[in-house]
C-alpha positions in Angstrom: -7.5 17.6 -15.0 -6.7 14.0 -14.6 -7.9 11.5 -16.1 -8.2 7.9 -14.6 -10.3 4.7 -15.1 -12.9 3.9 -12.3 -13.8 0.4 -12.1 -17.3 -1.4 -11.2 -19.4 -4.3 -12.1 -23.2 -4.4 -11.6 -25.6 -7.2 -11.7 -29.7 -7.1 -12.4 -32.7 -9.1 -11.8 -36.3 -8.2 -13.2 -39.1 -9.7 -13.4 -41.5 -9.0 -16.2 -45.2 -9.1 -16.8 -45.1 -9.8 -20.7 -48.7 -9.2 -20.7 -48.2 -5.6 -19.8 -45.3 -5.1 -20.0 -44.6 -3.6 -16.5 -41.5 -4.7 -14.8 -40.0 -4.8 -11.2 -36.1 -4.8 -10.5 -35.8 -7.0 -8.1 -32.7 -7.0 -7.1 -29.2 -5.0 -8.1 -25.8 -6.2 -7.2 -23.0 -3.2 -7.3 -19.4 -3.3 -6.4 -17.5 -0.4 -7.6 -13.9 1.2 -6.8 -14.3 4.1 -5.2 -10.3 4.7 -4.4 -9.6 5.2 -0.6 -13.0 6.7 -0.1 -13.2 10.0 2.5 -17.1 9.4 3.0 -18.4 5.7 2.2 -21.6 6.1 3.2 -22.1 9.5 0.6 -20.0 7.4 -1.8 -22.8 5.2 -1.7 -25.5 7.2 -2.0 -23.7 8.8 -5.2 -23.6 5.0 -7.0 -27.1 4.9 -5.9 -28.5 8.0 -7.3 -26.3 7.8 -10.6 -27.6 4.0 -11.3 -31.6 5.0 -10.7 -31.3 7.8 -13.2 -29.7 5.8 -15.7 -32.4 2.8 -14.6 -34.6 5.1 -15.9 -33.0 6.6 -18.9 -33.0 2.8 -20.1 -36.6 1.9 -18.9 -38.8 4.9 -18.7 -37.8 8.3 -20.7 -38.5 7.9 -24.1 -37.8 11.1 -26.0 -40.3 11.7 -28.9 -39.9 14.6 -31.1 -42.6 15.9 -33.9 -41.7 14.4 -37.0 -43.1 17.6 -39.0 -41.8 20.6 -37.2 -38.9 18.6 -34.5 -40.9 19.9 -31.7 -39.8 18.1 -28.7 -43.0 16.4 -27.4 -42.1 14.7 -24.5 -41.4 17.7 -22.7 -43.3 17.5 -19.5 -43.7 14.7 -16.7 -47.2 13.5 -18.0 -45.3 12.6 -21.4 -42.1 12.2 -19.6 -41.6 9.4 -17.1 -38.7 9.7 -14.5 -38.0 6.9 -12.0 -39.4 7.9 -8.9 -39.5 6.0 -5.1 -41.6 2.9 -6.4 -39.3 2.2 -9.0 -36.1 1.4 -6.7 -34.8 -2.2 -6.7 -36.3 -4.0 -3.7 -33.2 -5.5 -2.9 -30.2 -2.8 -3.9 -26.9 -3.8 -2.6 -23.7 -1.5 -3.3 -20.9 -2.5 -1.8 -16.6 -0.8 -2.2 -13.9 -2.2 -3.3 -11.6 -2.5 -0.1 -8.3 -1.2 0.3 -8.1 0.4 -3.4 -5.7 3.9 -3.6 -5.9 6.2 -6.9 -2.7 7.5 -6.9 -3.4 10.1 -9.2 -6.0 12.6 -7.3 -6.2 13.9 -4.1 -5.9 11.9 -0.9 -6.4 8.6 -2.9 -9.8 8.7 -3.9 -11.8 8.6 -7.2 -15.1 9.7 -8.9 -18.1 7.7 -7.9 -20.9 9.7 -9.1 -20.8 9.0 -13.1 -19.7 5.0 -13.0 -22.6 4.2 -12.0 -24.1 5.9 -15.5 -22.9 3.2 -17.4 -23.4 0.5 -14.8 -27.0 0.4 -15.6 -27.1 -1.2 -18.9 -27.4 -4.8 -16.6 -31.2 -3.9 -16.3 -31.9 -3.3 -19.9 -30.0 -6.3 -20.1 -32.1 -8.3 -17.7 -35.3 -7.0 -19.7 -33.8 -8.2 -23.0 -33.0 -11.6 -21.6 -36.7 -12.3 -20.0 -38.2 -11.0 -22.9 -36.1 -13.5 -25.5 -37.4 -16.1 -22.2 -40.7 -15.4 -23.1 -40.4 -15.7 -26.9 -38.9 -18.7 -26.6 -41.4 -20.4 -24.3 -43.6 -18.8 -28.1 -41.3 -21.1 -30.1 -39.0 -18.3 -31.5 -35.7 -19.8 -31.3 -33.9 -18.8 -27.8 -31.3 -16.5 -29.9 -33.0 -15.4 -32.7 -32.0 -11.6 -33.0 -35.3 -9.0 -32.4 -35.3 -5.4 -32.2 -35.5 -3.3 -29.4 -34.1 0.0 -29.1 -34.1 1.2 -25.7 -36.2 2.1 -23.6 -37.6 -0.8 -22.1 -40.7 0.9 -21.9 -44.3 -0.7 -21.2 -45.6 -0.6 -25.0 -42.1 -1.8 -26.1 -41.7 -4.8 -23.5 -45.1 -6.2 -24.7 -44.4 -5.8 -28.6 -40.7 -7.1 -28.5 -42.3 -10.2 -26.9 -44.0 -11.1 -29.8 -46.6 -12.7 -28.0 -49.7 -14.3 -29.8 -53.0 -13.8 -29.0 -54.0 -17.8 -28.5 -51.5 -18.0 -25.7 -54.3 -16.0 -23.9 -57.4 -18.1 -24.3 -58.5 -21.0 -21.6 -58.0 -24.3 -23.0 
């Protein structure tokens, strides 16, 4: 086995509804080096696939086990939330780096699948960044530190906010 480093830089925007706490990636920028790819256009869809389901491991799948007994509870789709066709960036650009050679595997080329894994922290990103917008436009201080331990989900978007209930009311 041999190992090698596989480069790639990826680039988020969301838009978040702080009320309840549903978002929408808008658009995600991707360039990543797949070596002298043999396929681009399967390439591709690899850096696609790998970045949803990591989109959704850091937005959707929470994982909550029984406290008393460590029964997994989250075991099924109702309780389980994978990203599915809605949940696709509207505007998803991937792009390859030209004219790159690995000159440690076969033919040139390199690993494109798992990259993309790690790629797709810049959406949990994203969320933290419009959610520390929101709580500014509160009055929190823009970089005053709050918790939020992935995943971005609904319940957790709309409590990190820290939103108070008179910012609600008709004036």
């Amino acid at each position: 086995m041999v190992n090698y480093r596989v480069g790639g830089v990826a680039m988020a925007e969301v838009e978040l509804d702080i009320l309840t706490g549903e978002h929408e990636v808008r658009r995600v920028d991707i360039i990543e080096d797949a070596g002298t790819s043999l396929n681009p256009t399967l390439d591709i869809g690899q850096i696609e696939g790998g970045f949803i389901m990591a989109m959704g491991y850091w937005t959707t799948e929470r994982i909550i086990y029984d406290e008393a007994s460590g029964e997994l509870l989250t075991d099924r789709t109702w309780q389980y939330h994978v990203p599915s066709g809605a949940d696709i960036p509207l505007d998803f650009r991937v792009k390859l780096r030209k004219k790159s050679y690995n000159p440690l595997d076969v033919l040139g080329v390199r690993g494109v699948a798992e990259p993309p894994l790690c790629l797709a922290i810049c959406v949990a990103f994203a969320l933290r960044e419009a959610i520390a917008a929101s709580r500014q436009e509160t009055g929190f201080p823009r970089r005053e530190w709050f918790h939020v331990d992935g995943p971005f989900t609904l319940d957790e978007n709309v409590l990190s906010a820290d939103v108070r209930l008179d910012e609600f009311r008709f004036k």
